[in-house]
C-alpha positions in Angstrom: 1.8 -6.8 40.8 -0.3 -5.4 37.9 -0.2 -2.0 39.4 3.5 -1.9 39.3 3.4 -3.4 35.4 1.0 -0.5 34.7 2.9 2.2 36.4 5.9 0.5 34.2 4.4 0.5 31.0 3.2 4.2 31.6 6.4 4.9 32.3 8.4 3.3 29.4 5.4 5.3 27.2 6.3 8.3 28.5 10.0 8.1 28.9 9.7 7.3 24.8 7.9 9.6 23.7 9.9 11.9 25.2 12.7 10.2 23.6 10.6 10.5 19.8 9.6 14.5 20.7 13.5 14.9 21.6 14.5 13.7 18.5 16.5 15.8 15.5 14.9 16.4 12.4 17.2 15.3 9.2 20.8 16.7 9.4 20.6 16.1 13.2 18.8 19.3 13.3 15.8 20.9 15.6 15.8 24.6 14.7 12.8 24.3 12.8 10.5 23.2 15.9 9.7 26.4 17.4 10.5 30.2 17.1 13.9 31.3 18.4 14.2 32.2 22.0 12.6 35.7 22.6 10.4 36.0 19.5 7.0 37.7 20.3 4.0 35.9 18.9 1.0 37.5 17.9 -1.5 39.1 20.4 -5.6 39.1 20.2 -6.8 42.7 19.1 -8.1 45.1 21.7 -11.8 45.0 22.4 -13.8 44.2 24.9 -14.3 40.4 24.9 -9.9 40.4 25.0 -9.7 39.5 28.3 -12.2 36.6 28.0 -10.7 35.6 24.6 -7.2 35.5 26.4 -8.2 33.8 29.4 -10.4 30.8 27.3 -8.4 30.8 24.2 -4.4 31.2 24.6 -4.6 28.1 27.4 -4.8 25.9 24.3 -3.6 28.1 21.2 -1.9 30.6 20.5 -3.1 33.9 19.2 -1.6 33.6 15.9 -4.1 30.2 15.5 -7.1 32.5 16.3 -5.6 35.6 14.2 -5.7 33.5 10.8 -9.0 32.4 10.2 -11.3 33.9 8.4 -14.6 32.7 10.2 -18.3 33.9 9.2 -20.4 34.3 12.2 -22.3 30.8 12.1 -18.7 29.3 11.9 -17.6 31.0 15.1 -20.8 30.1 17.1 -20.2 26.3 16.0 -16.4 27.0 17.2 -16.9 28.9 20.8 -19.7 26.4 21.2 -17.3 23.2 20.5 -14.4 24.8 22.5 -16.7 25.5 25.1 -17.8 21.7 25.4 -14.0 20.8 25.1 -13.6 23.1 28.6 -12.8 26.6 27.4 -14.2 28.5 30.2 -16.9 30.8 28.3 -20.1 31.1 30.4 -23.3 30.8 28.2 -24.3 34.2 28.5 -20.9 35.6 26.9 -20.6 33.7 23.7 -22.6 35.9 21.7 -20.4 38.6 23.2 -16.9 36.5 22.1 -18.6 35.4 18.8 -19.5 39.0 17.8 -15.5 40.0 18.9 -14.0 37.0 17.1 -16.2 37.8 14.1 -15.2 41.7 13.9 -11.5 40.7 14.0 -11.6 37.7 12.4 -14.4 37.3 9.8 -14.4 36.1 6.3 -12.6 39.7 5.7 -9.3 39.0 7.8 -6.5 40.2 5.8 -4.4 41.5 8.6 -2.7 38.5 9.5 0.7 38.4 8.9 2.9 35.0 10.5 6.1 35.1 12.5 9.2 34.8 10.7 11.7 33.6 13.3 15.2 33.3 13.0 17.0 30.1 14.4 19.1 31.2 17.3 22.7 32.2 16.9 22.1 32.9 13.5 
């Protein structure tokens, strides 16, 4: 009997939070929740380490989210090695290698960063 209360409850959370996420914003609107259908986001530069940076980074961000910082290299070490812990799937002996790329793109001297402007749809 517990099980099914549990299995219940889990239910009801999920059912309402998808009931909250669902929600409009005020004037009954949700166009400002994500980019219009179609609108490219941001990719990670060229380089070596891309495929690696892809493959452990855009499961949980997107490129944009990388693209705007402005890390120095002790900051990225801290950040691949706190990612890595969380489960992003950088071996040991290629962090240096993704620091060093995340670094040369995205150091303390990142200026190229320029965020989507996205048009609602069917406007």
């Amino acid at each position: 009997m517990r099980t099914r209360g549990r299995a219940a409850a889990a239910i009801g959370v999920l059912f309402g939070g998808a009931l909250l996420l669902g929600q409009a914003g005020p004037g009954g609107s949700r166009e400002g929740d994500l980019p219009a259908l179609g609108t490219q986001l941001g990719e990670l530069p060229a380089g070596e380490m891309k495929p690696l940076a892809d493959q452990a980074c855009l499961h949980c961000h997107s490129a944009d989210m990388i693209r705007q910082q402005r890390l120095n290299e002790k900051q990225w070490t801290a950040e691949v090695k706190k990612m890595a812990g969380w489960g992003a799937a950088v071996p040991d002996d290629q962090q240096a290698a993704l620091v060093a790329y995340l670094v040369e793109h995205f150091g303390p001297d990142n200026d190229r960063f320029q965020p989507v402007a996205a048009q609602p749809a069917g406007r």
